[in-house]
C-alpha positions as CSV (number, residue, x, y, z in Angstrom):
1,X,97.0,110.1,95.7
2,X,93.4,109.7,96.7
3,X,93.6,106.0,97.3
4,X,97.0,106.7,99.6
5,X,95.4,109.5,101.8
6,X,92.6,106.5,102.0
7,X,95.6,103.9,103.1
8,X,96.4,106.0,105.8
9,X,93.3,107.1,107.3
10,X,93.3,102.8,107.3
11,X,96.6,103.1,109.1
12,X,95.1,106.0,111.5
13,X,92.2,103.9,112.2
14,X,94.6,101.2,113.4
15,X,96.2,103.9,115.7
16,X,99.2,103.4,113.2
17,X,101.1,106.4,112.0
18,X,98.9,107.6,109.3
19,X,101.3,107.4,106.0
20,X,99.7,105.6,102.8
21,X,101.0,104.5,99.2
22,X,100.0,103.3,96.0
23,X,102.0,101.6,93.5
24,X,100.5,102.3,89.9
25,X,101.7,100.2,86.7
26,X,102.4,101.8,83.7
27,X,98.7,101.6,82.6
28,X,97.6,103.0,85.6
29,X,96.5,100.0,87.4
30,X,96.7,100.1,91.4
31,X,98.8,97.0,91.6
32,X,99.6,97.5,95.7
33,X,98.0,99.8,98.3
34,X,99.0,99.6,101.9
35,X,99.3,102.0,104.9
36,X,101.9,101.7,107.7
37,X,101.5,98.6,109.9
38,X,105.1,99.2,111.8
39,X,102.7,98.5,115.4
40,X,100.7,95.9,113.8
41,X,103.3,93.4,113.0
42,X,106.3,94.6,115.1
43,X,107.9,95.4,112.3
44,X,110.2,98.9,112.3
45,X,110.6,99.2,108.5
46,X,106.8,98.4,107.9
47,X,106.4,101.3,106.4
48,X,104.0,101.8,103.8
49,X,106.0,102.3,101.0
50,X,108.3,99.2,101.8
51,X,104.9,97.0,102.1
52,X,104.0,98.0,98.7
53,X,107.2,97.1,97.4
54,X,107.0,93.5,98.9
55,X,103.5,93.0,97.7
56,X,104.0,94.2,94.3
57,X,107.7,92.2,93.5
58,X,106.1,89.0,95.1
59,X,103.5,89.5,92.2
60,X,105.9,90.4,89.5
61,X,107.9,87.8,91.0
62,X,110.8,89.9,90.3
63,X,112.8,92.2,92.5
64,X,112.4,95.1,90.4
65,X,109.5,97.0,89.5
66,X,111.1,99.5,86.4
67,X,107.3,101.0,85.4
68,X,105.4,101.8,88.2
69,X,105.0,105.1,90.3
70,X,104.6,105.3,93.8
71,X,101.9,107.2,95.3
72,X,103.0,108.2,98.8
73,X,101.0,110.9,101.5
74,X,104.4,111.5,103.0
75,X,108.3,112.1,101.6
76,X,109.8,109.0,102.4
77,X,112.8,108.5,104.8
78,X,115.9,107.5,103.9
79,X,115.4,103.9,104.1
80,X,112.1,103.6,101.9
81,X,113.9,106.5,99.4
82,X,116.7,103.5,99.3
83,X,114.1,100.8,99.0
84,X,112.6,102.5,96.0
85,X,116.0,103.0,94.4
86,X,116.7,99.6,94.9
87,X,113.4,98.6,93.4
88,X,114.1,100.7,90.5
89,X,110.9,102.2,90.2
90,X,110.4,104.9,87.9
91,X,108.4,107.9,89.7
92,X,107.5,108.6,93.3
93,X,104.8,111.2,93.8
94,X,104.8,113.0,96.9
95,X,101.8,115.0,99.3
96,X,103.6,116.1,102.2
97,X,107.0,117.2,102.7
98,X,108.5,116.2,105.4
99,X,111.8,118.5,106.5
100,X,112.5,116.5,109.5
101,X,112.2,112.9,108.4
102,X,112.7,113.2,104.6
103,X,115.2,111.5,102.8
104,X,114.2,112.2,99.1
105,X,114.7,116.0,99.0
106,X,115.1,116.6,102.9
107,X,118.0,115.3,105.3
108,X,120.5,112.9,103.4
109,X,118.4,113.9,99.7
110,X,119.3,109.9,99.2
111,X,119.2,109.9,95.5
112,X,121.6,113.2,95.3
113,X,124.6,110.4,96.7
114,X,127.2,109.5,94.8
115,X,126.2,105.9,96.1
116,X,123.0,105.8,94.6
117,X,122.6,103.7,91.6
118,X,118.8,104.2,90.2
119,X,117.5,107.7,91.1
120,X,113.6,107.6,90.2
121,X,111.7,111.0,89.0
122,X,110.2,112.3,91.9
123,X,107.7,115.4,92.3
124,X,105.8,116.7,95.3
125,X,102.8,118.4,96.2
126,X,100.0,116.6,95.0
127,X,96.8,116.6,97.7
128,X,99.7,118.1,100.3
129,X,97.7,119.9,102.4
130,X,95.2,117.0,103.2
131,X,98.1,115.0,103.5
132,X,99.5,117.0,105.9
133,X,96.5,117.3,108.4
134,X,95.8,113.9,108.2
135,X,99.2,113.8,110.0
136,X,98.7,116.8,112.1
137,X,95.1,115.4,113.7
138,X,96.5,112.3,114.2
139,X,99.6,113.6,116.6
140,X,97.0,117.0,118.0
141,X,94.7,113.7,119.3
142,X,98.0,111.8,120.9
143,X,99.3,114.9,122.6
């Protein structure tokens, strides 16, 4: 989680939203690391989570990624909690919860749907507080 909160102070530097993940293999080898970039490349689902999921099936050269973890400051929305489904990866790690923009176990709860095929372990908590204020300085200094 250490190396996500670092991702997104990247991303806050960048004046992106600052969200960061970390995709770790199953012998606990970083194998992607990116922060948002949604500004940087006019892209609305460059979200950090979805980078790491490009970057990491282009170099498995598959699209799915069965044993890695995700590392992610932030609970995803609904649409990277889809894209990790879809990806089939095996654990997420949460900081922050996020009640208003979550869609792991906030808003929709994606992977409680009938419609979900792959529904990855996923635990929360880890660092939250730090990555929570990164989030909170970074929208105090906008206001």
């Amino acid at each position: 989680m250490r190396a996500a909160l670092e991702e997104a102070k990247s991303a806050a530097r960048r004046e992106e939203v600052p969200i960061g993940a970390v995709l770790v293999n199953k012998n606990g080898e970083i194998v992607s690391a990116q922060g948002n970039r949604t500004l940087e490349l006019n892209d609305p689902s460059a979200h950090a989570e979805i980078l790491c999921i490009r970057e990491a099936c282009k170099l498995a050269k598959a699209q799915r990624i069965t044993d890695c973890t995700l590392y992610v400051t932030l609970e995803p929305c609904a649409m990277c909690a889809a894209a990790i489904s879809f990806a089939r990866i095996r654990r997420v790690v949460i900081g922050a919860l996020d009640p208003k923009g979550g869609g792991i176990l906030h808003g929709g709860k994606f992977y409680e749907q009938p419609t979900c095929h792959h529904k990855p372990e996923a635990s929360h908590g880890l660092l939250a507080e730090e990555c929570g204020q990164i989030l909170k300085d970074f929208f105090r200094k906008r206001r």
